[in-house]
C-alpha positions as a LaTeX table, in Angstrom:
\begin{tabular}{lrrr}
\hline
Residue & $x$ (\AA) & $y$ (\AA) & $z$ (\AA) \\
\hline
Unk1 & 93.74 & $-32.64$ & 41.36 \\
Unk2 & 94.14 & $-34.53$ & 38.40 \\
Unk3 & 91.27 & $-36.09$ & 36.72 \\
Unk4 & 93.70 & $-37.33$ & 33.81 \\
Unk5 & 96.08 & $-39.51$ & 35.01 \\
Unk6 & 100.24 & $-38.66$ & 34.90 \\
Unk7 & 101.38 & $-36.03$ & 32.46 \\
Unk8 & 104.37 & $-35.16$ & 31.79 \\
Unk9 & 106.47 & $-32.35$ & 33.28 \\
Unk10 & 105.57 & $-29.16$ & 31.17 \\
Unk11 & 103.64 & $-26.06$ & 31.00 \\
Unk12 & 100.50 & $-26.64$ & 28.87 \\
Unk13 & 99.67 & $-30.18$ & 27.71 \\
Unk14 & 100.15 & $-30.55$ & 23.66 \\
Unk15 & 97.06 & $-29.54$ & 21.71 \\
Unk16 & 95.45 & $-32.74$ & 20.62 \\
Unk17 & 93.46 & $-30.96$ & 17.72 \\
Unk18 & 96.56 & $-29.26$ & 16.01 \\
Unk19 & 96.33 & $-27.64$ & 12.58 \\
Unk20 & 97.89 & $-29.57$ & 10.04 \\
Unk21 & 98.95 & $-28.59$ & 6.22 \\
Unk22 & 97.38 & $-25.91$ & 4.38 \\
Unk23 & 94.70 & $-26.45$ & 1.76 \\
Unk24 & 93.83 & $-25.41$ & $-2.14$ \\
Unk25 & 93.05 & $-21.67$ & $-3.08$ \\
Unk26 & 88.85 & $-21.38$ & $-2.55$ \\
Unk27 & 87.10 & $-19.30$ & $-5.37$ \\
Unk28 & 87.19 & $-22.58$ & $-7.56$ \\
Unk29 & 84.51 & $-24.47$ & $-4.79$ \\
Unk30 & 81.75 & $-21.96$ & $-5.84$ \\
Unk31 & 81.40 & $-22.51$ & $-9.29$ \\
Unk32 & 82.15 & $-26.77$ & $-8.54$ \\
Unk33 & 79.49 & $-26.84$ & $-5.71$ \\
Unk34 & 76.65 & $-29.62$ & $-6.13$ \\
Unk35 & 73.76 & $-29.19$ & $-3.87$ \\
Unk36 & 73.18 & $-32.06$ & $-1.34$ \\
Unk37 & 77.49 & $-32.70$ & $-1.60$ \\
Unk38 & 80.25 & $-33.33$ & 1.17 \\
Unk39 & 80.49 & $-31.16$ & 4.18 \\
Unk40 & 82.58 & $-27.89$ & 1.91 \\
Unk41 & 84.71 & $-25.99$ & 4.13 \\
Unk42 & 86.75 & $-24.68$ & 1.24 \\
Unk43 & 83.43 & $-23.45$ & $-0.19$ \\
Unk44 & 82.31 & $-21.76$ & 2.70 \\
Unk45 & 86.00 & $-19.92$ & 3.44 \\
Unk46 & 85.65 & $-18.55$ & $-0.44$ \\
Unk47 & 82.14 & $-16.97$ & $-0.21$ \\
Unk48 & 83.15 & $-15.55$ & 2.80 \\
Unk49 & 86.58 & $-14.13$ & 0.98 \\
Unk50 & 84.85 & $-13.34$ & $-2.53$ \\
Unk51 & 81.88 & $-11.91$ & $-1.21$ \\
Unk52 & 82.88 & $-9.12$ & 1.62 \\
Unk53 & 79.26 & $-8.69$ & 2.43 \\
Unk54 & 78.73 & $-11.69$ & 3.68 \\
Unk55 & 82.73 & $-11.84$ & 5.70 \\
Unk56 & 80.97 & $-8.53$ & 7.54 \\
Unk57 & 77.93 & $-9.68$ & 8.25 \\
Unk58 & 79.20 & $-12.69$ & 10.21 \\
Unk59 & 81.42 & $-10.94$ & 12.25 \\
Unk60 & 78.45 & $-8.31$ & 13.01 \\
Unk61 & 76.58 & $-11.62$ & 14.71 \\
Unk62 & 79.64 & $-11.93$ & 16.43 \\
Unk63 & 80.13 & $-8.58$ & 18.06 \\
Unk64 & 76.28 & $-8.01$ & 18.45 \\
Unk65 & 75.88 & $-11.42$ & 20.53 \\
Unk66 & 77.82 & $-9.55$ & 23.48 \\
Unk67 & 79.44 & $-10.56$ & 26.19 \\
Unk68 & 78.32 & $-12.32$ & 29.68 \\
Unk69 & 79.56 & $-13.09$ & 33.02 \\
Unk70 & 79.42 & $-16.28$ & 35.84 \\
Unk71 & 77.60 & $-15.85$ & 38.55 \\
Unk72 & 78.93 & $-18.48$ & 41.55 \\
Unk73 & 77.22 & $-18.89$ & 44.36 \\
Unk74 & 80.51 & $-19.47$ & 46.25 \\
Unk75 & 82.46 & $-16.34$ & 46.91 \\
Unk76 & 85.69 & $-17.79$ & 46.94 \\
Unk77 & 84.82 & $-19.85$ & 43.62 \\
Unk78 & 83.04 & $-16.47$ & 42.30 \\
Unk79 & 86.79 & $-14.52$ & 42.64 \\
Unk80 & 88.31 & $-18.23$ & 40.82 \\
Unk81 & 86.34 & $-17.72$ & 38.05 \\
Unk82 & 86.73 & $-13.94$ & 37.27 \\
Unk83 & 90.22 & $-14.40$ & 37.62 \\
Unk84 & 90.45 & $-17.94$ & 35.17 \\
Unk85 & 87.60 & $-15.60$ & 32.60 \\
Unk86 & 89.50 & $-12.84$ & 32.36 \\
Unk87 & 93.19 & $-14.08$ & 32.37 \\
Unk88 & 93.15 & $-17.42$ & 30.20 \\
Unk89 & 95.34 & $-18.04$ & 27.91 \\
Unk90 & 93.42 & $-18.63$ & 24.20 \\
Unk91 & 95.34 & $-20.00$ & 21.04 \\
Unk92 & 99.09 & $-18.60$ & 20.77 \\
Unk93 & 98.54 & $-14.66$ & 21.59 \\
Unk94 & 94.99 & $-14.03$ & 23.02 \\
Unk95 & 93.63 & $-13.97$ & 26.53 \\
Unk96 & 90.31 & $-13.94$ & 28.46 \\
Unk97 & 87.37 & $-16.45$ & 27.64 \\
Unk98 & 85.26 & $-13.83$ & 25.17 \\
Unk99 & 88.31 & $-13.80$ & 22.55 \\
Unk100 & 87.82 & $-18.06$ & 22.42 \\
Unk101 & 83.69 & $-17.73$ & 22.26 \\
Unk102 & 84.17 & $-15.14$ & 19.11 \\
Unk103 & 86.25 & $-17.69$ & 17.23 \\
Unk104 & 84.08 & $-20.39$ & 18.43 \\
Unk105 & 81.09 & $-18.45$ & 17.24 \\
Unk106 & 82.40 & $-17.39$ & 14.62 \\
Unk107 & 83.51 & $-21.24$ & 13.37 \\
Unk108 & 80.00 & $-22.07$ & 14.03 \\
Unk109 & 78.39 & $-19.38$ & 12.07 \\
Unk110 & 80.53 & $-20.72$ & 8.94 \\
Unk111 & 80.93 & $-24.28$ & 8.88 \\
Unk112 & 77.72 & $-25.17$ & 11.19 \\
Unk113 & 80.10 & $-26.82$ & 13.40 \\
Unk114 & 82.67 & $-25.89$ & 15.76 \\
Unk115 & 85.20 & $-27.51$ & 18.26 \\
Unk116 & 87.52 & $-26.22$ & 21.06 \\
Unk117 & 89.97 & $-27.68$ & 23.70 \\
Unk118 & 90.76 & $-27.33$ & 27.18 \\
Unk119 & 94.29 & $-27.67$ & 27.45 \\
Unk120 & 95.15 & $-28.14$ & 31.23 \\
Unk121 & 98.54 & $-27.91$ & 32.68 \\
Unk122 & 101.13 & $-30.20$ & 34.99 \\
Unk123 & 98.58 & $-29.74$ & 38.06 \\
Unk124 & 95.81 & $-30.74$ & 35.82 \\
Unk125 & 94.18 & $-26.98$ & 36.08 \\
Unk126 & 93.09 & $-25.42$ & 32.85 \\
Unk127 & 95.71 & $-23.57$ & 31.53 \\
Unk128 & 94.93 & $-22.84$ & 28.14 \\
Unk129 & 91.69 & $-22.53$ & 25.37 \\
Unk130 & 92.06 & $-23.56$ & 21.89 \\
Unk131 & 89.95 & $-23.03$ & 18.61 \\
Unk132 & 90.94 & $-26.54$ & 16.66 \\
Unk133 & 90.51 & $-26.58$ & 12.86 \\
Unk134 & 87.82 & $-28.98$ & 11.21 \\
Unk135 & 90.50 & $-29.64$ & 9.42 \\
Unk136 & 92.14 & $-31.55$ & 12.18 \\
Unk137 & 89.23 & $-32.99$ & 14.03 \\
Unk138 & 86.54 & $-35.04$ & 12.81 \\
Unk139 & 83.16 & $-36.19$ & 13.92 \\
Unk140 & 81.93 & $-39.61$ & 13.77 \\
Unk141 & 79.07 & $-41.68$ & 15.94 \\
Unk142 & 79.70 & $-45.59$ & 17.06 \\
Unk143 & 77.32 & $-48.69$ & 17.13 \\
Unk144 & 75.04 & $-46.18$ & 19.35 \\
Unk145 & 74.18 & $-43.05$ & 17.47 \\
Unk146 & 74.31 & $-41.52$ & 20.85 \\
Unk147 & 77.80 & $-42.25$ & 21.31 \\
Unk148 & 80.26 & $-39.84$ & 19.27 \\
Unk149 & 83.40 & $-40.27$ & 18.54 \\
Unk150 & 86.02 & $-37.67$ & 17.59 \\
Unk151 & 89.23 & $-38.11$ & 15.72 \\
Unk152 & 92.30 & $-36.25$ & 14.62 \\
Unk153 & 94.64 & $-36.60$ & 12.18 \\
Unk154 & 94.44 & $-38.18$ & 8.44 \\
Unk155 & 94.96 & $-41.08$ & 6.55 \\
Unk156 & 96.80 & $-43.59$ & 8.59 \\
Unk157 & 97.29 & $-41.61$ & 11.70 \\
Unk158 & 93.52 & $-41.24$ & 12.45 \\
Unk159 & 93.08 & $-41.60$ & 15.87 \\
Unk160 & 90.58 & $-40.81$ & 18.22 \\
Unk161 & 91.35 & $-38.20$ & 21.04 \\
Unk162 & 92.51 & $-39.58$ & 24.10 \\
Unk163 & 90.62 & $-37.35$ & 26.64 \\
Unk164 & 87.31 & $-36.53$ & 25.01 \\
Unk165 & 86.31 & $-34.94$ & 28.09 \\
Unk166 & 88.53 & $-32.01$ & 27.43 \\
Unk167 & 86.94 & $-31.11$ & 23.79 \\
Unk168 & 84.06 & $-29.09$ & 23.38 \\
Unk169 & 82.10 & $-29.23$ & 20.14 \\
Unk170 & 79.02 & $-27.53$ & 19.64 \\
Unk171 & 76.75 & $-27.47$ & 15.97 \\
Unk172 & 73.74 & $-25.36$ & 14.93 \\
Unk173 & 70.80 & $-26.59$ & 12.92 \\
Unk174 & 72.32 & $-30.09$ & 12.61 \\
Unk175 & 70.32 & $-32.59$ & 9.98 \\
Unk176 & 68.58 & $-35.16$ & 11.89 \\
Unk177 & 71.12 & $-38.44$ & 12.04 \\
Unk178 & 73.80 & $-35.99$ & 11.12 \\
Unk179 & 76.43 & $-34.98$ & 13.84 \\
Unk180 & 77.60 & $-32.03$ & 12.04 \\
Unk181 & 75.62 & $-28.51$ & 12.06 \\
Unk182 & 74.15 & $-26.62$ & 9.31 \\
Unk183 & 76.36 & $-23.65$ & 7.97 \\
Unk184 & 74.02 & $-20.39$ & 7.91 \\
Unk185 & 76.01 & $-20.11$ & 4.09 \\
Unk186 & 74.07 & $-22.75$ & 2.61 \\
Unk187 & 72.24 & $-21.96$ & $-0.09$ \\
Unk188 & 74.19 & $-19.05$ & $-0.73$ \\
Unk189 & 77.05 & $-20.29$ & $-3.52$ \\
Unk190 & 74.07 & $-20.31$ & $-6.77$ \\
Unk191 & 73.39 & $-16.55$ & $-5.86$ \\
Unk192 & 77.14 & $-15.67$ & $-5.10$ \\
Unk193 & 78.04 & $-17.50$ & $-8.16$ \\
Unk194 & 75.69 & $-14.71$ & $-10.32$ \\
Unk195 & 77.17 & $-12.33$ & $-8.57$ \\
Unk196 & 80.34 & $-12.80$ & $-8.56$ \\
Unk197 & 80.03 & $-12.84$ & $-12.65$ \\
Unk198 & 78.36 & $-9.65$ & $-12.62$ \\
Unk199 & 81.21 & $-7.81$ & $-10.73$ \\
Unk200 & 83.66 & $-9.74$ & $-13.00$ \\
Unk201 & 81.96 & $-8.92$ & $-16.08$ \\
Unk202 & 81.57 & $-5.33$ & $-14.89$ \\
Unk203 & 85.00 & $-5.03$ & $-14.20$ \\
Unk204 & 86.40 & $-5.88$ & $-17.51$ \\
Unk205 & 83.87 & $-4.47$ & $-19.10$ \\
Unk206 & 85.31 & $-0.74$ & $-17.22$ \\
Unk207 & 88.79 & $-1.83$ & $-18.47$ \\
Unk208 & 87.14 & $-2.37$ & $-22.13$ \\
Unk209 & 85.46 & 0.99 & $-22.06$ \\
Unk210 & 86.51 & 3.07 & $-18.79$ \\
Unk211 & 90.09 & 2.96 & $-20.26$ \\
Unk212 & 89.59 & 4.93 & $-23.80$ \\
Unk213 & 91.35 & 3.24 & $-26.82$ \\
Unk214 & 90.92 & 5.03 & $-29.93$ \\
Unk215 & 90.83 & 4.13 & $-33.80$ \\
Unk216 & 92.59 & 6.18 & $-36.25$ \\
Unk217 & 91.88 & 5.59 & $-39.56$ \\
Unk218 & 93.22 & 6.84 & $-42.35$ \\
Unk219 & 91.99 & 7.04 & $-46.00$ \\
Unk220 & 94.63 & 7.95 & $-48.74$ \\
Unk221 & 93.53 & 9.94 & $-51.74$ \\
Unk222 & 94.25 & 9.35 & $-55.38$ \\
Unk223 & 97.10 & 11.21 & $-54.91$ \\
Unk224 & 98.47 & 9.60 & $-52.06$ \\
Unk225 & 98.39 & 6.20 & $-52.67$ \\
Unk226 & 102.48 & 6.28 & $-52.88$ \\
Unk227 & 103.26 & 7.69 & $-49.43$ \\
Unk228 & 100.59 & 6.09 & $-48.11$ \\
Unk229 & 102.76 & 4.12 & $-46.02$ \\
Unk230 & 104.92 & 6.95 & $-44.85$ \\
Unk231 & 102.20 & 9.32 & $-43.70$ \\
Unk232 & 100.47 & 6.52 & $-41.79$ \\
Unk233 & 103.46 & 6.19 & $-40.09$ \\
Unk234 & 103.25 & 10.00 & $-39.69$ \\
Unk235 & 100.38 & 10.39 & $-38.61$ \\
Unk236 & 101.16 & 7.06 & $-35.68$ \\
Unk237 & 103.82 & 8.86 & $-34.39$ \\
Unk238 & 102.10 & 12.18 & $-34.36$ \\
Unk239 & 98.86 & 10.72 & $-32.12$ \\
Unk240 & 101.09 & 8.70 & $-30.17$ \\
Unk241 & 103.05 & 11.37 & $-28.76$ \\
Unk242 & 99.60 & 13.58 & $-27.74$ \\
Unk243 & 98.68 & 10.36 & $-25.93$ \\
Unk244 & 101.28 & 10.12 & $-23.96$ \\
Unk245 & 101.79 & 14.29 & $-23.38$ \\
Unk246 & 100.78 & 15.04 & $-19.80$ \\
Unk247 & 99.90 & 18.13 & $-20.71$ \\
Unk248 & 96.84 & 18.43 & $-23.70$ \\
Unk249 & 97.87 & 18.83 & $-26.66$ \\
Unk250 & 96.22 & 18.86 & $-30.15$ \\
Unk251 & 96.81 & 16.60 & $-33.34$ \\
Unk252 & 96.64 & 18.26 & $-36.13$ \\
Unk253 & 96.50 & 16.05 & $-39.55$ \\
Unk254 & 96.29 & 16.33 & $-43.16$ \\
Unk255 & 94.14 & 14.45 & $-45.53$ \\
Unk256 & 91.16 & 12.02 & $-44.86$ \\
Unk257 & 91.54 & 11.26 & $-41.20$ \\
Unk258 & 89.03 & 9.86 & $-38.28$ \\
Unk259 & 89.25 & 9.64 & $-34.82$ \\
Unk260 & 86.77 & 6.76 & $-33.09$ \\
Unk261 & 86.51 & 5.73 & $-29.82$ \\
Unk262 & 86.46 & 2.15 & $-29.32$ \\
Unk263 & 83.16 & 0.64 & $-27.79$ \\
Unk264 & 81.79 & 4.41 & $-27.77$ \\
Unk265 & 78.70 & 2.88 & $-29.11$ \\
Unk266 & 78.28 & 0.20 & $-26.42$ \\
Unk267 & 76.48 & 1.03 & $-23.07$ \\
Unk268 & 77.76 & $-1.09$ & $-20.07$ \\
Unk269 & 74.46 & $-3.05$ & $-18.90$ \\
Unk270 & 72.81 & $-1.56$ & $-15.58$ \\
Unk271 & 73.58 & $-4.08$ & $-12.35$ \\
Unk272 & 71.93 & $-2.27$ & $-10.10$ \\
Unk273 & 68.85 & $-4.27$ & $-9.79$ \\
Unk274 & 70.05 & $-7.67$ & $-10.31$ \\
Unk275 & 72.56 & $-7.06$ & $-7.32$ \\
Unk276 & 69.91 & $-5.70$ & $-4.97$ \\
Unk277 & 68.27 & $-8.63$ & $-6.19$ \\
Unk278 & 70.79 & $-10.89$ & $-5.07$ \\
Unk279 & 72.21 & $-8.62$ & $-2.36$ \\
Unk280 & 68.15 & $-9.71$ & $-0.52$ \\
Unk281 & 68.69 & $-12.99$ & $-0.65$ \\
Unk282 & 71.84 & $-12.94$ & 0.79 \\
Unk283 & 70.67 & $-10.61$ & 3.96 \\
Unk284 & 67.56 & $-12.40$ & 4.36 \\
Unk285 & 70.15 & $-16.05$ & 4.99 \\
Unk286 & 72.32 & $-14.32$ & 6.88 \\
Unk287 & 68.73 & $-12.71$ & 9.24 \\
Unk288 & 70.96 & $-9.05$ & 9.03 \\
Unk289 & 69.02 & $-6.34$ & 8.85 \\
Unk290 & 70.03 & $-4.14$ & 5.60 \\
Unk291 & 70.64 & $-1.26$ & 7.16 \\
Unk292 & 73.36 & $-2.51$ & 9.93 \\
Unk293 & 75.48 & $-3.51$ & 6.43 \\
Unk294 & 75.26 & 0.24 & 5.49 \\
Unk295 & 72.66 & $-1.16$ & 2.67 \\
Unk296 & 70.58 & 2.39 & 2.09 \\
Unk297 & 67.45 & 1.12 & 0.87 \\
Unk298 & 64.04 & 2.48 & 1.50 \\
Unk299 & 63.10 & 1.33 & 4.47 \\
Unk300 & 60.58 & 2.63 & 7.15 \\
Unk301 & 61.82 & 3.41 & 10.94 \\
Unk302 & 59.01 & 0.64 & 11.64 \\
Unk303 & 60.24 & $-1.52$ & 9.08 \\
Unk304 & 64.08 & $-1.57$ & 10.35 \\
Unk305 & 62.54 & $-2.05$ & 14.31 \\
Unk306 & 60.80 & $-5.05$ & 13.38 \\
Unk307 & 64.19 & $-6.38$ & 11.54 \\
Unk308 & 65.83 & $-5.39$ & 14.82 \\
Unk309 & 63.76 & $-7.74$ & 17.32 \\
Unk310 & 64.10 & $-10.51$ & 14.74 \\
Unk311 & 67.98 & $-9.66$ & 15.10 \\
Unk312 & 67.32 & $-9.98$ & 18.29 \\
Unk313 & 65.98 & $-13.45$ & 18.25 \\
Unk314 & 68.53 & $-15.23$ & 16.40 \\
Unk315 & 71.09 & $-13.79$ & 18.54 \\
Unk316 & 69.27 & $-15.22$ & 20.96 \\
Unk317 & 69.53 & $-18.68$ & 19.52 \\
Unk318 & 73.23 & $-18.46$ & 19.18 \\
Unk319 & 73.58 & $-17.64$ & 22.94 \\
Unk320 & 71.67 & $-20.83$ & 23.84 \\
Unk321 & 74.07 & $-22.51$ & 21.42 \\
Unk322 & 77.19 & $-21.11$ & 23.54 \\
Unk323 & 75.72 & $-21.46$ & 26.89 \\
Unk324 & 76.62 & $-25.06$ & 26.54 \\
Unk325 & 79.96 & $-25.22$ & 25.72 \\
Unk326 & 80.55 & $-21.96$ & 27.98 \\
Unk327 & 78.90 & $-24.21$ & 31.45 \\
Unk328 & 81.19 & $-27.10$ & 29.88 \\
Unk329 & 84.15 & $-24.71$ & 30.55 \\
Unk330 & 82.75 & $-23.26$ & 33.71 \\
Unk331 & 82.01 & $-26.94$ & 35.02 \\
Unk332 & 85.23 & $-28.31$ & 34.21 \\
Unk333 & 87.08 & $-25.54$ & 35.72 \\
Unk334 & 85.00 & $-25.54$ & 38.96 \\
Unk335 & 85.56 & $-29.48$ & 39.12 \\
Unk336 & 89.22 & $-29.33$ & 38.79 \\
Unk337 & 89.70 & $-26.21$ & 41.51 \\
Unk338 & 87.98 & $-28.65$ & 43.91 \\
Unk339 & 84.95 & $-25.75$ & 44.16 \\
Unk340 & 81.49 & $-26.11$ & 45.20 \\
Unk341 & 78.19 & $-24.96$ & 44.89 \\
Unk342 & 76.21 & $-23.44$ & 41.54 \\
Unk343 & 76.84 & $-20.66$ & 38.66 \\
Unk344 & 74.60 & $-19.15$ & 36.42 \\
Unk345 & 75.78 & $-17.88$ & 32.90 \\
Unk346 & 74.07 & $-14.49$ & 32.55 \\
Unk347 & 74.57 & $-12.43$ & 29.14 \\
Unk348 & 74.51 & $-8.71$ & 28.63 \\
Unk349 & 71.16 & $-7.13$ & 27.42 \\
Unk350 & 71.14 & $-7.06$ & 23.44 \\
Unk351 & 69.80 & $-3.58$ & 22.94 \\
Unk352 & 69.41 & $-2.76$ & 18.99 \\
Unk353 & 66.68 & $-0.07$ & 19.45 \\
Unk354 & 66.61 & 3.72 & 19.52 \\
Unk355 & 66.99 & 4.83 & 23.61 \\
Unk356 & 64.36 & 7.46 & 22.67 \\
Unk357 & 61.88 & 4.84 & 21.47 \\
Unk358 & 62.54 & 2.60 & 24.74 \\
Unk359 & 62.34 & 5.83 & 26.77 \\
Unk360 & 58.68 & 6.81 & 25.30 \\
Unk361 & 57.72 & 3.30 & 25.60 \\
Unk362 & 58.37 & 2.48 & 29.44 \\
Unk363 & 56.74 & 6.20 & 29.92 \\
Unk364 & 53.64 & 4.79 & 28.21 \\
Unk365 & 53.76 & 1.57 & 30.21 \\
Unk366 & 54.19 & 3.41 & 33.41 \\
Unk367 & 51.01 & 5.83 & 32.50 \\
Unk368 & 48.67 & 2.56 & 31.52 \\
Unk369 & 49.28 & 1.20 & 34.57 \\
Unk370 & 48.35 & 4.36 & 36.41 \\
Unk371 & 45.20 & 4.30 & 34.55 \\
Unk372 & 44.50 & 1.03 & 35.07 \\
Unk373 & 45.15 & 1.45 & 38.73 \\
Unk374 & 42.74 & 4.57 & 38.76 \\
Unk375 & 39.94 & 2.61 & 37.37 \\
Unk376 & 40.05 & $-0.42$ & 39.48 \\
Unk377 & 39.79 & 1.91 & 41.98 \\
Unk378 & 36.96 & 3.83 & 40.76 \\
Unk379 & 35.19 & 0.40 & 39.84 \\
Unk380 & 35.43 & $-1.00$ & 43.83 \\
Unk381 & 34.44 & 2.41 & 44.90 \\
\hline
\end{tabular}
């Protein structure tokens, strides 16, 4: 069944959203960025490399948003589409549908945007998923707002895709009139920008002082003024060598000599609390509760279970988000086997809370209702 028209003779069709050429080094985008500018994707890709907190806390969304399965109500399309789930081929070396959604997710998280491919084969069956670069695929609406466009390629060779059907773009937050999503990194590069000069000050600041340098400085006497030279010289050599001895050793000197060392006097300035400072406002963007970054603050156990449900809820969100690019997949591939009838996406409980705590609760559930039972009794009685 072919839905495409003729293809040539090969395995997989060619990727219409290839990668092109490589881009500029990022860390310069965070100090450049203008509020209200272009869509940055260099911006975004350096916070996530200069600031490691925020790198783990995306790909903590992505693990913690689980995994689901496709319920068909045809049981020879239900076998179909464990087998296709499970066994198709993603980008060059990964398999199975859940490695494409964690890119895809994980694209979206970033940029606010985030577009795939189904790559079918000579039979016009799916044969292959693929996470395309925004890089290589661009967004754009016609006369009709309604009706988007997308492209690849730059410059000159800007073309839109020939089967649109087969691409699957999905965005999160978008702007109203604006096609692309919202990146949950925005409004993050002022307060990584402050941070990022804390750490760097802090680290030279270590080299200045962590690193001892000493001053020796010596004062002739009347007497000396002649060999002054010489016995500077000395006394050089002399210090150098107990500098470099692995093993202490004393330096012993004659005359009117002092030993300082340099910057003893300076204090390096406490970060602590403007980085827990900024360290908030960068967990309260990213909706991670502190703790699940190995952040030990003082929290209360009822303080880090309410952070858990509101976990809960934007993870949530983001499985709405995929459902529709998942049923895309799911539809496509159903359509193209030739099978009938309905599936239902169903996702894996997201269970962030203490099994004690859900234990004690259901217990209490289960004796209010055996109260409430016993009194509505006792009231018809």
């Amino acid at each position: 069944m072919n839905l495409f028209g003729k293809r040539k003779k090969e395995a997989v069709s060619a990727v219409q959203t290839a990668p092109g050429t490589g881009g500029l080094h990022p860390f310069a985008f965070i100090r450049n960025y203008r509020p209200l500018g272009a869509y940055e994707k260099e911006l975004y890709r350096s916070l996530r490399e200069s600031v490691p907190i925020i790198d783990a806390a995306i790909y903590k969304i992505v693990r913690l948003v689980g995994g689901f399965t496709v319920k068909c109500s045809d049981k020879a399309a239900q076998t179909a589409m464990n087998d296709f789930l499970r066994d198709v081929r993603v980008n060059g070396i990964s398999m199975g549908i859940e490695s494409f959604i964690a890119q895809y997710l994980e694209q979206l998280l970033t940029y606010g945007t985030a577009v795939g491919e189904m790559v079918l084969d000579e039979e016009g069956n799916i044969a292959a998923l693929y996470n395309a670069s925004l890089d290589n695929a661009e967004l754009s609406c016609g006369e009709n707002p309604l009706d988007v466009t997308i492209y690849t390629g730059n410059g000159a060779a800007r073309e839109p895709v020939k089967y649109p059907e087969l691409i699957l773009c999905s965005a999160i937050m978008p702007e109203a009139g604006n096609l692309y999503g919202t990146s949950v990194l925005k409004g993050l590069p002022f307060v990584c920008d402050i941070f990022l000069k804390i750490f760097s000050a802090l680290g030279t600041n270590w080299e200045r002082l962590g690193n001892v340098r000493f001053a020796v400085t010596y004062r002739p006497g009347e007497n000396e003024r002649g060999q002054s030279k010489e016995r500077a010289m000395l006394i050089a050599s002399e210090w150098s060598k107990a500098m470099k001895s692995i093993e202490p050793r004393d330096f012993i000197s004659v005359g009117d000599v002092s030993i300082k060392a340099i910057g003893a006097e300076n204090q390096i300035p406490d970060s602590e609390i403007p980085v827990r400072q900024i360290l908030e406002q960068i967990t309260a963007k990213l909706s991670i509760p502190p703790f699940l970054l190995g952040l030990s603050w003082s929290t209360t156990e009822r303080m880090s279970s309410q952070q858990a449900d509101m976990l809960t809820s934007e993870l949530e969100y983001y499985r709405r988000v995929l459902s529709g690019c998942i049923g895309k997949i799911c539809s496509m591939f159903m359509k193209l086997g030739g099978y009938e009838g309905d599936y239902q996406i169903v996702w894996g409980n997201i269970n962030l809370q203490d099994e004690t705590e859900l234990a004690r609760a259901r217990l209490y559930n289960a004796q209010a209702e055996q109260i409430e039972k016993r009194t509505a009794k006792e009231e018809t009685a």
